[in-house]
PDB file as gemmi writes it, atoms N, CA and C in Angstrom:
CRYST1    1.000    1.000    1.000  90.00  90.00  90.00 P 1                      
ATOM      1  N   UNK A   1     -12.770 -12.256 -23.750  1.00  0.00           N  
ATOM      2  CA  UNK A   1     -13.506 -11.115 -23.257  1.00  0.00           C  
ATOM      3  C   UNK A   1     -12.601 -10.316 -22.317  1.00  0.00           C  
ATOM      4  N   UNK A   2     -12.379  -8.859 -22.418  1.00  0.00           N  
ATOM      5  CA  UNK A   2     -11.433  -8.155 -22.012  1.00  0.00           C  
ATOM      6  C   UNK A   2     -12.735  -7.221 -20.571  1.00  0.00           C  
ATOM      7  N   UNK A   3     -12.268  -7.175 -19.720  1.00  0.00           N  
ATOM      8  CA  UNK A   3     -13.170  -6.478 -18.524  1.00  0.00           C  
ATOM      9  C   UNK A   3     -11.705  -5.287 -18.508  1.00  0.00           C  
ATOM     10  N   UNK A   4     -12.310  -3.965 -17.996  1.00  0.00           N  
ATOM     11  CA  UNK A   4     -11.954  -2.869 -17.660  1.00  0.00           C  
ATOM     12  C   UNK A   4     -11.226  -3.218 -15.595  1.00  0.00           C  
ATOM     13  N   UNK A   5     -10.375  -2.742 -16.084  1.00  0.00           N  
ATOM     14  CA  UNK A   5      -9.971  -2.952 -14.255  1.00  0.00           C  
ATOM     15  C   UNK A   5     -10.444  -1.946 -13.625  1.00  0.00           C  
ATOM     16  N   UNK A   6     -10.590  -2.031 -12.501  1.00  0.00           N  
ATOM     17  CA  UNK A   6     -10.956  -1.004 -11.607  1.00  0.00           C  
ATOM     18  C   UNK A   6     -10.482  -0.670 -10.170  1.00  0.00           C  
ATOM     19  N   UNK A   7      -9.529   0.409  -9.720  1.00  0.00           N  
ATOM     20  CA  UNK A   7      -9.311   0.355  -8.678  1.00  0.00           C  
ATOM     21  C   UNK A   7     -10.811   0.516  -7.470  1.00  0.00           C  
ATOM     22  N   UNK A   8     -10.856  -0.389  -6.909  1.00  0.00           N  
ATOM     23  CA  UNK A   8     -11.720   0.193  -5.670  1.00  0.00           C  
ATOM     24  C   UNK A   8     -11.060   0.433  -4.370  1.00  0.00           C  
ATOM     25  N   UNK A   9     -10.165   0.239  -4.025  1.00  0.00           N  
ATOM     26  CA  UNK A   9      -9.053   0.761  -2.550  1.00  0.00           C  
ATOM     27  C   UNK A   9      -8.014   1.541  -2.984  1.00  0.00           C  
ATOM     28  N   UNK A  10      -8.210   2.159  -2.308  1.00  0.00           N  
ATOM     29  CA  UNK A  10      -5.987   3.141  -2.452  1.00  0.00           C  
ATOM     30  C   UNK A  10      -6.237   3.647  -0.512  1.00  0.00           C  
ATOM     31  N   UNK A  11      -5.131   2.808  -0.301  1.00  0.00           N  
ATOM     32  CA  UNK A  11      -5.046   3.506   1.142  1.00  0.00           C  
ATOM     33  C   UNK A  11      -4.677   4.763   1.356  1.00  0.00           C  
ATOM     34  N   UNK A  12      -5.408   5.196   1.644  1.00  0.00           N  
ATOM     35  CA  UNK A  12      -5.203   6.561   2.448  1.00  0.00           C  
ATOM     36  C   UNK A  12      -3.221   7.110   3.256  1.00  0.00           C  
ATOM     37  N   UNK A  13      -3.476   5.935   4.065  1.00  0.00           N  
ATOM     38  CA  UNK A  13      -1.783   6.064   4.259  1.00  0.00           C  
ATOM     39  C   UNK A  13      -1.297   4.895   4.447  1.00  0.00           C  
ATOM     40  N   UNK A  14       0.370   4.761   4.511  1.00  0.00           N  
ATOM     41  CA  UNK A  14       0.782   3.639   4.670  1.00  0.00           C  
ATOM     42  C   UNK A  14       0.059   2.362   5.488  1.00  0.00           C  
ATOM     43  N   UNK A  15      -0.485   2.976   6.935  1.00  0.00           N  
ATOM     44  CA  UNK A  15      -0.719   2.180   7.830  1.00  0.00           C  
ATOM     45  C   UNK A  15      -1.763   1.441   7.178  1.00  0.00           C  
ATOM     46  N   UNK A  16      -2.903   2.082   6.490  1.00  0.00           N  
ATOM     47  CA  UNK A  16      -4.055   1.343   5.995  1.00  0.00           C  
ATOM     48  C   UNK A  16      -3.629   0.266   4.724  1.00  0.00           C  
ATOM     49  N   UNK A  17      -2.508  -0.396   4.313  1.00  0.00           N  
ATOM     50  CA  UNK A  17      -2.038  -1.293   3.883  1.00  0.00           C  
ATOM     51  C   UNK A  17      -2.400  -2.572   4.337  1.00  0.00           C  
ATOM     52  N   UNK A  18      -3.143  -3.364   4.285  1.00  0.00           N  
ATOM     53  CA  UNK A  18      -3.552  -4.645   5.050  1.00  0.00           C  
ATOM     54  C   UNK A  18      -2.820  -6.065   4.291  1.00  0.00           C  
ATOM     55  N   UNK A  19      -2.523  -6.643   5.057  1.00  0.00           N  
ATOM     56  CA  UNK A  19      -1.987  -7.876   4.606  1.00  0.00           C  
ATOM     57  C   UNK A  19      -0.437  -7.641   4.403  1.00  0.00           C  
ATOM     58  N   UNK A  20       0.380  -6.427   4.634  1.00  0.00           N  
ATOM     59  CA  UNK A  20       1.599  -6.822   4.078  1.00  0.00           C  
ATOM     60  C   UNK A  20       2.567  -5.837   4.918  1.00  0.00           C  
ATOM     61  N   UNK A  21       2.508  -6.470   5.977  1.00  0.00           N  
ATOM     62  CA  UNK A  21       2.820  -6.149   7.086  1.00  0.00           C  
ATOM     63  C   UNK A  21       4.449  -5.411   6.892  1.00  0.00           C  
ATOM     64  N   UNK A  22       5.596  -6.632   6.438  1.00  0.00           N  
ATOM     65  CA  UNK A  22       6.741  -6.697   5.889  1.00  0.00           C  
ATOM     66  C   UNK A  22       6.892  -5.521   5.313  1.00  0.00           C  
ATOM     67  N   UNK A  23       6.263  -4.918   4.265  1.00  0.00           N  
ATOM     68  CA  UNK A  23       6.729  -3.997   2.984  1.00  0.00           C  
ATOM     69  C   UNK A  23       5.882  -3.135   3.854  1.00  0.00           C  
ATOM     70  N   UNK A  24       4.650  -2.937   4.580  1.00  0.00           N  
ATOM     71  CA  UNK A  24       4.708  -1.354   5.322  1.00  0.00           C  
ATOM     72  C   UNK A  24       5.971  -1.401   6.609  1.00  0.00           C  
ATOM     73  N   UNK A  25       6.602  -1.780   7.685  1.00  0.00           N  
ATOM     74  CA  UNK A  25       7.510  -1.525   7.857  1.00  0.00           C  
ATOM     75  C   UNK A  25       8.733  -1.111   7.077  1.00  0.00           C  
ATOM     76  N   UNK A  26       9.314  -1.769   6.111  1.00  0.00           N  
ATOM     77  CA  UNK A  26      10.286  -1.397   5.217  1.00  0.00           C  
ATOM     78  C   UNK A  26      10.224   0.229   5.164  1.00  0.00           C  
ATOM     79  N   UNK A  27       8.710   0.345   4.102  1.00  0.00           N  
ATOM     80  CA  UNK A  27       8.300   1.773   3.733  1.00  0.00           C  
ATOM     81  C   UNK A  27       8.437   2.867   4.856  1.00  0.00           C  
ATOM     82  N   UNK A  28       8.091   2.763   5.837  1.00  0.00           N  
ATOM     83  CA  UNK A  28       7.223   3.713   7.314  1.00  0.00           C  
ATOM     84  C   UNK A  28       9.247   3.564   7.773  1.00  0.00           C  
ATOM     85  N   UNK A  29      10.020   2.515   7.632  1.00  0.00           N  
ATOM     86  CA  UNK A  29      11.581   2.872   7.774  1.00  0.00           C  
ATOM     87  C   UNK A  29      12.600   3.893   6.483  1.00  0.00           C  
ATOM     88  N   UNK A  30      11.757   3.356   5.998  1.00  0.00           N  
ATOM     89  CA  UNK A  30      12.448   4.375   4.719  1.00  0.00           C  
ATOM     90  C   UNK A  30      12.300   5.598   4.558  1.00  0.00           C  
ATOM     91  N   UNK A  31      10.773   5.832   5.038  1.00  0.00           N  
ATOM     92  CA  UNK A  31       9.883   7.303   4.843  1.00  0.00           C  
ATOM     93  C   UNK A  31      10.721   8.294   6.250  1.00  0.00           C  
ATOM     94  N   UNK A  32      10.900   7.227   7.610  1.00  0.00           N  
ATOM     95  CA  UNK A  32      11.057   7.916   8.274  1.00  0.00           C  
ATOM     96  C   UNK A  32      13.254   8.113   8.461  1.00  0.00           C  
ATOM     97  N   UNK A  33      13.810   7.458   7.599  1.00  0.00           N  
ATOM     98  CA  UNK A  33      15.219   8.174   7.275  1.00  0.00           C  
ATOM     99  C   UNK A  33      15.336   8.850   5.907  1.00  0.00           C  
ATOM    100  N   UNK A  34      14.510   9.527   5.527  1.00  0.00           N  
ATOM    101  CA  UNK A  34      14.558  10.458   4.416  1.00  0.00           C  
ATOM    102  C   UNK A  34      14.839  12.118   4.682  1.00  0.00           C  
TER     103      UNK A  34                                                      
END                                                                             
């Protein structure tokens, strides 16, 4: 039986990323030497 996925979250912005603390720093360093 195949179920349809469904997004229910997309953060708004980086910060609202929960749980992955690691990869939003990385990002929020990357975003901010661009």
């Amino acid at each position: 039986m195949s179920e349809l996925w469904v997004e229910r979250h997309r953060p708004a912005t980086v910060g609202d990323i929960k749980g992955q603390r690691a990869v939003v720093d990385r990002l929020k360093a990357y975003a901010n030497n661009r």
